[in-house]
C-alpha atoms as an extended CHARMM CRD file, in Angstrom:
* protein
*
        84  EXT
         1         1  UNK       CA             95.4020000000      470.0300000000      -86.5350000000  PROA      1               0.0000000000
         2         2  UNK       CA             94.8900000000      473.0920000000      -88.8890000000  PROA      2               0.0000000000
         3         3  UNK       CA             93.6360000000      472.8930000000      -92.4250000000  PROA      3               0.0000000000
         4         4  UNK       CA             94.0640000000      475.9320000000      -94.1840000000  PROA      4               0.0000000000
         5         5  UNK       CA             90.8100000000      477.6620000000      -96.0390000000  PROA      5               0.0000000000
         6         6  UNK       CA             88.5090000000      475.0010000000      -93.7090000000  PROA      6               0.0000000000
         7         7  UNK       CA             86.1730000000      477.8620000000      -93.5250000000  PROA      7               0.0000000000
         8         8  UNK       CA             85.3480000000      480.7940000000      -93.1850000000  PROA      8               0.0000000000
         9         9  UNK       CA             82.1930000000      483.1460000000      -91.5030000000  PROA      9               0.0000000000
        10        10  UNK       CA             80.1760000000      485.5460000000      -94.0140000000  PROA      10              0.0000000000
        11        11  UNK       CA             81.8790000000      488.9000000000      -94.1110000000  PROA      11              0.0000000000
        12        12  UNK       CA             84.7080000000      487.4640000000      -92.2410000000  PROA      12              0.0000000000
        13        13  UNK       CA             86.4310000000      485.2900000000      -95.1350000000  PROA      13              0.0000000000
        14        14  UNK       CA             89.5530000000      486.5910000000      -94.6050000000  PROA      14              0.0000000000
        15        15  UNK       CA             89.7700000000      486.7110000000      -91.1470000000  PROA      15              0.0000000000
        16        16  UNK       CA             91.3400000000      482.9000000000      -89.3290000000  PROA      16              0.0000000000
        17        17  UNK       CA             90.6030000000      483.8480000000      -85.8390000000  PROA      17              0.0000000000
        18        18  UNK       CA             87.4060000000      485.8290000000      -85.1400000000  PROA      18              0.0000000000
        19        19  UNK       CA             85.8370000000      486.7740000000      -81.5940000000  PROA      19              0.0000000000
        20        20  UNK       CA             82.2370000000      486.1180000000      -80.7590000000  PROA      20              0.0000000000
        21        21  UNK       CA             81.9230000000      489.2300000000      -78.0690000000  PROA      21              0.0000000000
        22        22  UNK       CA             78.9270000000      487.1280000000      -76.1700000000  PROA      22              0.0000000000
        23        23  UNK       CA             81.2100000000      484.7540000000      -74.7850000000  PROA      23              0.0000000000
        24        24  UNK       CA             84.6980000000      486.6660000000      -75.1590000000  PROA      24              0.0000000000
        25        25  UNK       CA             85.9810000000      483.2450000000      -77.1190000000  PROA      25              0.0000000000
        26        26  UNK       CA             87.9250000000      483.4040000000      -80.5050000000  PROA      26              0.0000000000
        27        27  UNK       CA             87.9370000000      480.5480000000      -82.5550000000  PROA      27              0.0000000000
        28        28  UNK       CA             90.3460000000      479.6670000000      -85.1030000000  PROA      28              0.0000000000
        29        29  UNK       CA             88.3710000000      479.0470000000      -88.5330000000  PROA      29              0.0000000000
        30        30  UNK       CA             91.2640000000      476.7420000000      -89.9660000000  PROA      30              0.0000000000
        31        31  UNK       CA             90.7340000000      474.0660000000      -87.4930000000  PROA      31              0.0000000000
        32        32  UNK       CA             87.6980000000      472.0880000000      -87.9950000000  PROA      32              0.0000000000
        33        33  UNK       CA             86.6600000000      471.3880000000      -85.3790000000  PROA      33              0.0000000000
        34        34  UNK       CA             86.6020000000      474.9790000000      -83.9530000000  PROA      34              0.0000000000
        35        35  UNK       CA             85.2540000000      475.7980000000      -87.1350000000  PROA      35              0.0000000000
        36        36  UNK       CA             81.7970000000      473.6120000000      -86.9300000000  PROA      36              0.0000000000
        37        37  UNK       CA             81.5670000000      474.3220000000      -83.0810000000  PROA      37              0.0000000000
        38        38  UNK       CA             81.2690000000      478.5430000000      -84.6370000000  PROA      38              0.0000000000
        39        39  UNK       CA             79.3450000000      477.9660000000      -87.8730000000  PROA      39              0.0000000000
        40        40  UNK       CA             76.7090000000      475.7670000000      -85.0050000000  PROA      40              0.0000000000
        41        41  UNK       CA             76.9790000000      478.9420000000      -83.1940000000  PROA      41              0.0000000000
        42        42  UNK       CA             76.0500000000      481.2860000000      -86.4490000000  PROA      42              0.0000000000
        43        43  UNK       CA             73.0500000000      479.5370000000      -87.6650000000  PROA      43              0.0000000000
        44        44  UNK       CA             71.5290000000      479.0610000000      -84.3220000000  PROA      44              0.0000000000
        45        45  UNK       CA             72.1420000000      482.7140000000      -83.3770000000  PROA      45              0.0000000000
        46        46  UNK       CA             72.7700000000      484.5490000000      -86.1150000000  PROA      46              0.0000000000
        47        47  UNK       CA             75.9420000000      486.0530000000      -84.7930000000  PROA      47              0.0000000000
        48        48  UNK       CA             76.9360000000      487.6320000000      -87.7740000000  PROA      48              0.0000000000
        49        49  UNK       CA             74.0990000000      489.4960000000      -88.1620000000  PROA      49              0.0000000000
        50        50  UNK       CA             73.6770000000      490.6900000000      -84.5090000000  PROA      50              0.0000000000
        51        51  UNK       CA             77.4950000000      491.6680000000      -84.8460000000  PROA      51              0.0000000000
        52        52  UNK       CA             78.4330000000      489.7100000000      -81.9970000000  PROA      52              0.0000000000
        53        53  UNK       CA             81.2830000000      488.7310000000      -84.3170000000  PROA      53              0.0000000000
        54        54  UNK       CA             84.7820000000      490.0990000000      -84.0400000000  PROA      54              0.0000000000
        55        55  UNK       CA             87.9620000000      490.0690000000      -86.1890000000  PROA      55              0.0000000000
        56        56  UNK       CA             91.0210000000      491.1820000000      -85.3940000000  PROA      56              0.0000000000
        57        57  UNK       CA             94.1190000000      493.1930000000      -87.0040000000  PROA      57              0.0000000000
        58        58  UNK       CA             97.0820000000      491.3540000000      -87.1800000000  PROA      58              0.0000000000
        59        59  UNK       CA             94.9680000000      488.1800000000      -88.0570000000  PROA      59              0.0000000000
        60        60  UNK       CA             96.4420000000      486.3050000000      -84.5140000000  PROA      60              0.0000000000
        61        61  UNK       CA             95.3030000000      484.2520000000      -81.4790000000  PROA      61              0.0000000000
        62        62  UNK       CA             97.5220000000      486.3130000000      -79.7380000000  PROA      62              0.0000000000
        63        63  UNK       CA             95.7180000000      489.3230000000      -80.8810000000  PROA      63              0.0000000000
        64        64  UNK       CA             92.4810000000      487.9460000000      -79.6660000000  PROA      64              0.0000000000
        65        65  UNK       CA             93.9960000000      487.5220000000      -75.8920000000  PROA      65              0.0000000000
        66        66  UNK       CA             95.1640000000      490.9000000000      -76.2010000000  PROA      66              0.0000000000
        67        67  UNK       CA             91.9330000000      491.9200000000      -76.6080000000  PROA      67              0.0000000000
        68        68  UNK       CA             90.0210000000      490.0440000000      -73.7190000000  PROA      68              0.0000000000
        69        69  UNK       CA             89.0630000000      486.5770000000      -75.7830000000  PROA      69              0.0000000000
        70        70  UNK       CA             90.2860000000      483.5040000000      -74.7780000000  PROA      70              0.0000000000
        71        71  UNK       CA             90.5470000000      480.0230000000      -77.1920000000  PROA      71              0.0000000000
        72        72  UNK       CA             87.7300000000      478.0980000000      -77.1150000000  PROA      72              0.0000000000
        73        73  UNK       CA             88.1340000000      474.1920000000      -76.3210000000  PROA      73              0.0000000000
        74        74  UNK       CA             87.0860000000      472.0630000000      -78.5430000000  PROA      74              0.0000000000
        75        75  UNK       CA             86.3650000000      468.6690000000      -76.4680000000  PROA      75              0.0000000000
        76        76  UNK       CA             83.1860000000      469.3160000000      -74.5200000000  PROA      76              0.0000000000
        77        77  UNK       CA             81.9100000000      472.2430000000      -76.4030000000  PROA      77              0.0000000000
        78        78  UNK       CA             82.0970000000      470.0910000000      -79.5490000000  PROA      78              0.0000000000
        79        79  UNK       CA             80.0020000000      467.3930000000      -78.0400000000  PROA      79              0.0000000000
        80        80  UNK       CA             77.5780000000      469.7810000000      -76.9380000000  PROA      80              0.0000000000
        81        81  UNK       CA             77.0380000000      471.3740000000      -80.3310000000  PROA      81              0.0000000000
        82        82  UNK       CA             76.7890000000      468.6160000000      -82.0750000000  PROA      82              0.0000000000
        83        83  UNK       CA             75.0150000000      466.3270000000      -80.6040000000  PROA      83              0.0000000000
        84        84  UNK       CA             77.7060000000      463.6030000000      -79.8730000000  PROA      84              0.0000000000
């Protein structure tokens, strides 16, 4: 389910999908859940800051694939993360 302005990176608050090049996976900032399992990812590993992050022009998932980064999934990974 999306949820329009759930969050958003530093330096990336306009951008709804963004790529994290260590793992080729975008993840779509107005979901959630997608949006915990990368803001997990920043703090731990300071992604923005390495520039390991990635947005893309149009603002699209489709945009991401075309560029090599596949959709993250959310079930496992989410678990994982966050300790459940």
């Amino acid at each position: 389910m999306s949820n329009p302005g759930a969050g958003r990176l530093p330096r990336f608050e306009k951008s709804r999908f963004v790529g994290v090049r260590d793992t080729m996976t975008v993840y779509d900032c107005d979901d959630p859940d997608q949006f915990a399992l990368i803001q997990v990812r920043q703090e731990e590993d300071d992604l923005v800051g390495r520039k390991l992050i990635q947005a893309f022009g149009p603002d699209t998932l489709a945009e991401g694939r075309n560029r090599g980064f596949h959709p993250v999934g959310t079930g496992r990974l989410l678990r994982k993360h966050l300790g459940g």
